[in-house]
C-alpha positions in Angstrom: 128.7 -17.5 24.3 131.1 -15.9 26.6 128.8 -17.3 29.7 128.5 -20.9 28.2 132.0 -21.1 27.5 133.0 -20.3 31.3 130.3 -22.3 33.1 131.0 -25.5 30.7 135.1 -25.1 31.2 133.8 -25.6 35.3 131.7 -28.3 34.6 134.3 -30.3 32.9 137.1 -29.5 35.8 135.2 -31.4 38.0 135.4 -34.6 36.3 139.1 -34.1 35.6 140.0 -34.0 39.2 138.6 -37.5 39.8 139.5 -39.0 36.9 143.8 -37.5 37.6 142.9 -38.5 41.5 142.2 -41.9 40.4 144.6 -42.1 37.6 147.5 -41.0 40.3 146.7 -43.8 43.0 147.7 -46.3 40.2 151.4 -47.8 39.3 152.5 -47.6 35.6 153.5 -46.3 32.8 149.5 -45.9 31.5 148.9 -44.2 34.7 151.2 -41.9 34.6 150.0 -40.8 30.8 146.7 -41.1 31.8 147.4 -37.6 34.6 149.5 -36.1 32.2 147.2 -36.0 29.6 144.5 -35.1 32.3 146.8 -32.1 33.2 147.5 -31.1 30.0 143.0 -30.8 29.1 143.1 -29.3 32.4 145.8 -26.9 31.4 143.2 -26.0 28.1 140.0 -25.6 30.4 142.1 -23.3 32.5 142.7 -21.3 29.8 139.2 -20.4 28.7 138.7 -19.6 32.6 141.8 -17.2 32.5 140.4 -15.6 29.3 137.0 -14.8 30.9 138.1 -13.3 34.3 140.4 -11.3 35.8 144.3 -12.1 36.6 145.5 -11.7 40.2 148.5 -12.7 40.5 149.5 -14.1 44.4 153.2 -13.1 44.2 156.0 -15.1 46.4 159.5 -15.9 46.2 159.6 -18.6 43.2 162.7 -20.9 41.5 162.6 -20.4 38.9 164.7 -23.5 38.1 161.6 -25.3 39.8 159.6 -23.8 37.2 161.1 -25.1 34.4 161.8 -28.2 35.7 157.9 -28.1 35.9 158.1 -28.0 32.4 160.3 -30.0 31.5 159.1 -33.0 33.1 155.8 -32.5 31.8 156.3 -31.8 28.1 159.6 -34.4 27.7 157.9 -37.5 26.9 155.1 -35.4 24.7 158.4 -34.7 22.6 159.9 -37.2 22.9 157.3 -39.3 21.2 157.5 -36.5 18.3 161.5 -37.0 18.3 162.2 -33.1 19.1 165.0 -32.6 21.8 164.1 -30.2 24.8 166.9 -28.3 25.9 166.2 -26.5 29.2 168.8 -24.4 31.1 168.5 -22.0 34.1 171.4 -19.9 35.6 172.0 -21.2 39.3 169.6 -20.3 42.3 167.6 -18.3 39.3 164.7 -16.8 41.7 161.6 -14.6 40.7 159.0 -12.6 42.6 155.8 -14.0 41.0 153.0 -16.0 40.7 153.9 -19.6 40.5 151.0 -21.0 39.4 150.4 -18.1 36.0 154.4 -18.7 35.2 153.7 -22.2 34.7 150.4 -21.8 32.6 152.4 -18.9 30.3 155.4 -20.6 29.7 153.3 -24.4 28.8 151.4 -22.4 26.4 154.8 -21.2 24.9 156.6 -25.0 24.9 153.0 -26.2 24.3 152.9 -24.0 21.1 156.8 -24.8 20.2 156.4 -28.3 20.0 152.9 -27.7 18.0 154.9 -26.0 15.3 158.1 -28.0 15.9 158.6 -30.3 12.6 160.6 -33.9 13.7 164.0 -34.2 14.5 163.8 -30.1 16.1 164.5 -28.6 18.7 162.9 -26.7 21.8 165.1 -24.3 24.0 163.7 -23.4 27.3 166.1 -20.7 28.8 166.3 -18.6 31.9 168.7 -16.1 32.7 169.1 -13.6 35.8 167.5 -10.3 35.6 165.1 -12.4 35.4 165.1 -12.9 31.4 163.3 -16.4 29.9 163.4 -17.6 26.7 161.4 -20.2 24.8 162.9 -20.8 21.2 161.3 -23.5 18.6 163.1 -24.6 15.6 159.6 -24.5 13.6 159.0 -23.1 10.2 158.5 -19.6 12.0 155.0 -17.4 11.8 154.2 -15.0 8.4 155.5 -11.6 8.8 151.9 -10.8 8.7 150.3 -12.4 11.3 152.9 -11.3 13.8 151.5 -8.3 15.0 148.1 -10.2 15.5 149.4 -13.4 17.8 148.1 -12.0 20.8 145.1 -11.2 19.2 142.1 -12.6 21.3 141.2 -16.1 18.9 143.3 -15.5 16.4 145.5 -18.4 15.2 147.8 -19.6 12.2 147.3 -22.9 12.7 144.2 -25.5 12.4 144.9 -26.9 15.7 144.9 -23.9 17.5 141.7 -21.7 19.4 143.5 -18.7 19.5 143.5 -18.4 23.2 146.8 -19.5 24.3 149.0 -16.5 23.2 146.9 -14.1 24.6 146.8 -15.7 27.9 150.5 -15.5 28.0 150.6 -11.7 27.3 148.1 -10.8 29.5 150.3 -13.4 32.7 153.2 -11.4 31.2 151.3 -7.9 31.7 149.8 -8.9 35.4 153.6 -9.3 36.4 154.2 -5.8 34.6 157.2 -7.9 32.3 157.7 -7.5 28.3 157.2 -10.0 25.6 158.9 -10.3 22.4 158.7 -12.1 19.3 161.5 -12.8 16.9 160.6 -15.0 13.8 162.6 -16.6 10.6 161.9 -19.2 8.6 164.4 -21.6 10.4 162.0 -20.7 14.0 160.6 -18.7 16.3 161.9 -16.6 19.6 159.8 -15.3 22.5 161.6 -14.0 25.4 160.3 -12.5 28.6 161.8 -10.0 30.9 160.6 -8.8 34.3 161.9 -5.9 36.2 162.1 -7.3 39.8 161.5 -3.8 40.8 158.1 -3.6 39.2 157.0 -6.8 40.2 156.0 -5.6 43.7 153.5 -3.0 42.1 150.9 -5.5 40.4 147.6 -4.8 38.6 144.7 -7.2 37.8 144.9 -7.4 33.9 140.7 -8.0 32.7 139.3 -8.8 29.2 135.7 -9.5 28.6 135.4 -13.3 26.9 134.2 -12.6 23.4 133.7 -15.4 20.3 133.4 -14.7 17.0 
């Protein structure tokens, strides 16, 4: 299953880079849905890749004000449409030694999984703070007490939308970048906040997990 799962995630990447190629030479306001929502399937297939193969991180220099911008441009008008405000907010010259590319897929899991649980009228904080902390606070019904120490359980999920990947994914970008990752959760929302130690960041491991179904 494992094996299936990986080679059909590649054959439907393929297809997605035409189709967003295409999509971007066009003028519009379709257009421009057309490669988000391209970007944001792509961002899913991605995710089944990541699950079934290493993570090696190619550190550099990042923004991280860049970053969330990133973010930010690409989930605003998904929220919009929903009516929940995005608040983002990132100290001055905020910089991080890391993997661009990972940062982005962790924290769009995270927003992508706020504004899942996010209930109309909400709100989504995306923070980022020198040290280098970042935050990513929903104003959602929060997750049961006891399925919090399972939500980075490989394809577990509290919600009927959900495949259970996206969570892990994050911990195990969080763990290739030797940061932390906390939870807080109420009733009135949920809390997860990353910290890396720019120290550690030069000393990175590949994080593997064998792709399993059940």
């Amino acid at each position: 299953m494992g094996e299936m799962a990986m080679e059909l995630a590649h054959e439907i990447r393929n297809p997605l880079g035409s189709i967003e190629l295409f999509a971007s030479m066009l003028e519009g306001e379709y257009a421009d849905q057309i490669v988000r929502s391209v970007r944001l399937l792509n961002h899913s297939v991605t995710n089944v890749l990541h699950f079934g193969r290493p993570i090696a991180p190619s550190p550099k220099q990042i923004s991280v004000n860049t970053l969330v911008e990133g973010i930010r441009s690409l989930i605003q008008p998904l929220a919009a449409k929903k009516n929940v405000r995005l608040d983002v907010a990132c100290d001055f010259d905020c910089t991080l030694f890391a993997d661009h590319e990972l940062l982005h897929r962790m924290l769009l899991n995270l927003v992508l999984n706020a504004l899942r649980e996010t209930p109309t009228n909400g709100v989504i904080r995306l923070t980022a703070k020198h040290g280098v902390t970042i935050a990513v606070e929903d104003s959602g019904p929060g997750i049961p007490e006891a399925a919090i120490s399972r939500i980075f359980d490989p394809m577990f999920t509290t919600h009927r939308e959900g495949c259970g990947l996206g969570l892990p994914i994050v911990k195990r970008i969080v763990d290739s970048h030797n940061g932390t990752i906390k939870v807080e959760s109420t009733k009135s929302g949920t809390r997860f906040v990353i910290t890396f130690l720019q120290s550690d960041l030069h000393n990175m491991e590949v994080v593997s997990e064998p792709l399993t179904c059940s």
